[in-house]
N, C-alpha and C positions, 0 to 999 in steps of 0.2 A: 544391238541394243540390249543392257541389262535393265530392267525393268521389274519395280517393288509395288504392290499395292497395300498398305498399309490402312488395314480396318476391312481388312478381305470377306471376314464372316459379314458385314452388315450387306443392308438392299443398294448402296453404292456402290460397296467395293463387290457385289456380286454382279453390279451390269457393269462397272469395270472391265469383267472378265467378260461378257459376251460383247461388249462394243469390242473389245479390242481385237477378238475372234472376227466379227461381223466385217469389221474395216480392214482385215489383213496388218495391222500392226504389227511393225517390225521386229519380232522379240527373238535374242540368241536366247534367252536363259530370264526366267521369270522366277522373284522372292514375293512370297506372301506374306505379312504379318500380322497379326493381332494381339488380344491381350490376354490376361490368365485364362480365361472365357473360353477360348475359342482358340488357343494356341493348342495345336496336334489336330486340330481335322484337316480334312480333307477336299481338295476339289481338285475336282478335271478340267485342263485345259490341253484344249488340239488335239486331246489323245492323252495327256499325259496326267497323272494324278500329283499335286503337290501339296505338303503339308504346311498346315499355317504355321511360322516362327513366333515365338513370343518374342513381342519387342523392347529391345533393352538399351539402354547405353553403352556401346561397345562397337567394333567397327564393320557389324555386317553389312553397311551403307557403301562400304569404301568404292566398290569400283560400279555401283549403281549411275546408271545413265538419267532414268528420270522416275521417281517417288511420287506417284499416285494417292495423296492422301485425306482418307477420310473418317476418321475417328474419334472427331468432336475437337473443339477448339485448346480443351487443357490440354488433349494430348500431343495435339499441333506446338503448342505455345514448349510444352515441356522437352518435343523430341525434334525441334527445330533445327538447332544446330548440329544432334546427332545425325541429323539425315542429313544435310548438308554441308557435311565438314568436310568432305573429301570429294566434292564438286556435285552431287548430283545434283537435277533442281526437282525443288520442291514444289509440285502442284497443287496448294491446297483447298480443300473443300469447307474447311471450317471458314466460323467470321474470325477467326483469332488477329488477322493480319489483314483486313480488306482495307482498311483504312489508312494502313500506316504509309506513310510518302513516299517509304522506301520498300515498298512492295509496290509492284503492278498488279491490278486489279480489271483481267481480260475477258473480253467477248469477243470474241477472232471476229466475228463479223463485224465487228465496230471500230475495234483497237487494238487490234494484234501489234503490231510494231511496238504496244507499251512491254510485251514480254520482252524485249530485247536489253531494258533497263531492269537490273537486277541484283543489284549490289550485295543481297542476303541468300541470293540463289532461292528464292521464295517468289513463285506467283500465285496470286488468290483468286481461287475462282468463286465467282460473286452469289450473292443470293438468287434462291430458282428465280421468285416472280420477276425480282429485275432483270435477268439474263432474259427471260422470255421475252419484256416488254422491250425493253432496248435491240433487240435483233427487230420490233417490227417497227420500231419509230425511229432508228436508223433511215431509214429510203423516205419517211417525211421529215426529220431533220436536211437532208441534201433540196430539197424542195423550199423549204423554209425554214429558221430557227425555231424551232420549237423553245417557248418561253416558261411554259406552265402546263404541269401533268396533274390529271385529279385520277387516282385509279382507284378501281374497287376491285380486289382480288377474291377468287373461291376456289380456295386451297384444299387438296383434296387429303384422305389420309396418310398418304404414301409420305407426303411433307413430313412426316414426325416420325419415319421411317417404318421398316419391317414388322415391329413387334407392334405398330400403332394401326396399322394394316389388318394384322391379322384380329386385335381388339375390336374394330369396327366389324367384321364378319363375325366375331363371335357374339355381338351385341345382339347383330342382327338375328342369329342363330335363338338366343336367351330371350328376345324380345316374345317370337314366335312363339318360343315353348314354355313360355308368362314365367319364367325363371329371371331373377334378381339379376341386373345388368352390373357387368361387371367395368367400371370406370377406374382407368391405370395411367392411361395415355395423356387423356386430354382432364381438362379443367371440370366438362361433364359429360355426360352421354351426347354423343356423334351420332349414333343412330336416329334415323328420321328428324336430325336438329341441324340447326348451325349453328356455330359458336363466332360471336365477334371477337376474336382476343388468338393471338398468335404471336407467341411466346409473352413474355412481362411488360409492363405497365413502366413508362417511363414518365419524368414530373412534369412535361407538358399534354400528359393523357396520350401520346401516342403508343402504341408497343415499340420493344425494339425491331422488329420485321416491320414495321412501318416505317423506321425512322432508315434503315437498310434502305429501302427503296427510295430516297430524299439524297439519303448519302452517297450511296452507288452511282445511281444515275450519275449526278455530275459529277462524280473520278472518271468513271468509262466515259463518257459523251463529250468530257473535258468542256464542260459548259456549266452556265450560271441559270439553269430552269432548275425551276423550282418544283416537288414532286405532294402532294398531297395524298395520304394514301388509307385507306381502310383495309385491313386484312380479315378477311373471315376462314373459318374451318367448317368446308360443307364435310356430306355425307357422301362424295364418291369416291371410289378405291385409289383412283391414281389418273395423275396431270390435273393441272390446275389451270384455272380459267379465271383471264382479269375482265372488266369493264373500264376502257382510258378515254379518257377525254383531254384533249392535247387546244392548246392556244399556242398559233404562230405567227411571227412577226407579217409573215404577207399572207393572205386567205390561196388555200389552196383546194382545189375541189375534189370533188369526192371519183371523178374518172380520175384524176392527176394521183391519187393517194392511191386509187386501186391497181393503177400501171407502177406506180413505184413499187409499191410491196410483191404485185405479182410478179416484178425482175431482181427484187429485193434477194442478196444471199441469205440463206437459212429461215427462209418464209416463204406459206403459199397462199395465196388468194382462195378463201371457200367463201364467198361472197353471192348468193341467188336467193335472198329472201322471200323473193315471190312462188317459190319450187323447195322454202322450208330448208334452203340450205345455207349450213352456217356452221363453223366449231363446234366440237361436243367432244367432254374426255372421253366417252365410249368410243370415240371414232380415231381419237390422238395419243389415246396411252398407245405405249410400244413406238411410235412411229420418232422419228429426228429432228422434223422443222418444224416452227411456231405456225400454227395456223389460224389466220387471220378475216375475220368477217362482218358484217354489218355494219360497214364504214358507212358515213352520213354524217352531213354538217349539223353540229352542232347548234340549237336553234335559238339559243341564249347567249351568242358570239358571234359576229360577224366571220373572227377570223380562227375558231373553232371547228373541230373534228371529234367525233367519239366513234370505237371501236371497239370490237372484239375480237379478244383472243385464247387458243385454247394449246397446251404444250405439256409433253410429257416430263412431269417434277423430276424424275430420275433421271430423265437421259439428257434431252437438252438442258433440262433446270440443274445436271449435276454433272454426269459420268461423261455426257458426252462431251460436254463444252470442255472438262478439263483433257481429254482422247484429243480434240483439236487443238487445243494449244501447245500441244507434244508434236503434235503434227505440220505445225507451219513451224516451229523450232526445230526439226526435222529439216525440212525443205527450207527454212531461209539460214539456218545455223551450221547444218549438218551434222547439229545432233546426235551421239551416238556412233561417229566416223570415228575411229581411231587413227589418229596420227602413225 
């Protein structure tokens, strides 16, 4: 396998590099890329140091097996067909393409088989909060149709990446030492706040990360539920945490939801209310599966559930999901076999 990760300097394409260490992925020969920025440093990988390329239109794509990409949506939209023009596929992280009909838009645990449709050599990998919550209402979908999602999301900083990371410690840092808070990131101070509002205001009041989660859901799910959703930006460092409340065609109980999800792919049951135990980003950043808690019927629906869940933004919400879909493309394509 030739393998590129493009947008290598950000907090993506940096747990790019330790998933794909972590998982033993199969690499002869890894490219880096980024942009004026960050084109000539440096990182280690398995031992070896490589220097980020600056990315350009020209054909260092050519014998590229599969492009890693995360670098925000213009640069996706602009260097699409250069990364793809001599077969590699395109995994990308932006929204640039989540929608369009002729891209797949995968969660291995839901819909892997839509990677195999691919006519632009582009597959999109989806928004975090949706990839989280559709890995855990997968295993109640097979149970019953799920009709209608109301979710409340609490996105932590890591969502707006690296440098919005380190702004919230520095807040924290300024807060302390009654020095003037320095706001870059977000819309206002993140420190000891939350902010309702993740990313821009669309004309029926929703954001577009709200309207992501409406849309997403039913491409993946290949269903007609409908998603209602609030997005907020609390104040922890990293993984985010929804509140869902799910309506199903047949009422399903709350042991039937907690054996689904606890045999559910890429979810675990932390479900002991009574012993205080439940999801927490302190306890899921770093870790790979959505973890899932305080299931209970919903008491304003007959045929109603609500739940929580808590998953690491970076890794499931980002690097890892697009590592897995390299990965059953591997094993059902063969992927990277040279003829």
């Amino acid at each position: 396998m030739k393998v590129a990760i493009v947008g290598a300097s950000g907090a993506v394409g940096q747990e790019f590099l330790r998933i794909l260490d972590e998982r033993n992925f199969p690499i002869d020969e890894l490219v880096l890329f980024g942009s004026q920025r960050s084109a000539g440093s440096k990182y280690t990988f398995r031992g070896k140091d490589y220097e980020v390329k600056l990315l350009q239109h020209n054909d260092d794509f050519k014998d590229i097996d599969v492009a890693f990409v995360s670098a925000g949506g213009g640069t996706s939209k602009e260097y699409a067909e250069t990364i793809t023009k001599y077969g590699a596929v395109m995994i990308d992280n932006s929204s640039a393409f989540r929608m369009d009909a002729d891209v797949p838009l995968v969660v291995p645990e839901c819909n892997a088989e839509d990677a195999h449709n691919r006519p632009r050599g582009i597959i999109a990998n989806p928004n975090c909060t949706t990839i989280m919550m559709v890995v855990a209402l997968q295993p109640l979908e097979r149970l019953s149709h799920i009709k209608r999602i109301r979710v409340s999301s609490y996105q932590s900083a890591s969502g707006a990446g690296a440098a919005a990371m380190a702004e919230l410690q520095q807040q924290y840092k300024e807060i302390l030492n009654d020095e003037p808070v320095t706001v870059k990131k977000f819309p206002h101070q993140l420190a000891y706040n939350v902010i309702p509002q993740i990313d821009v205001f669309t004309e029926n009041g929703y954001t577009k990360e709200e309207m992501k989660m409406f849309n997403e859901t039913r491409k993946i799910m290949h269903s007609d539920v409908k998603c209602s959703a609030m997005c907020v930006r609390v104040s922890s460092l990293r993984s985010h945490s929804e509140s869902v409340w799910i309506e199903t065609e047949e009422p399903i109980s709350v042991a039937q939801a907690q054996e689904a999800i606890a045999n559910g792919d890429g979810c675990q049951l932390v479900d002991d209310p009574a012993n205080l135990v439940y999801p927490m980003p302190l306890d899921t950043a770093g870790k790979d599966d959505v973890f899932v808690g305080r299931i209970r019927k919903d008491l304003s629906d007959d045929n109603g559930l609500t739940l929580w869940l808590s998953g690491d933004q970076i890794r499931k919400g980002a690097a890892l999901n697009a590592v897995q879909i390299a990965e059953y493309l591997i094993k059902s394509e063969k992927l990277g076999v040279k003829s």
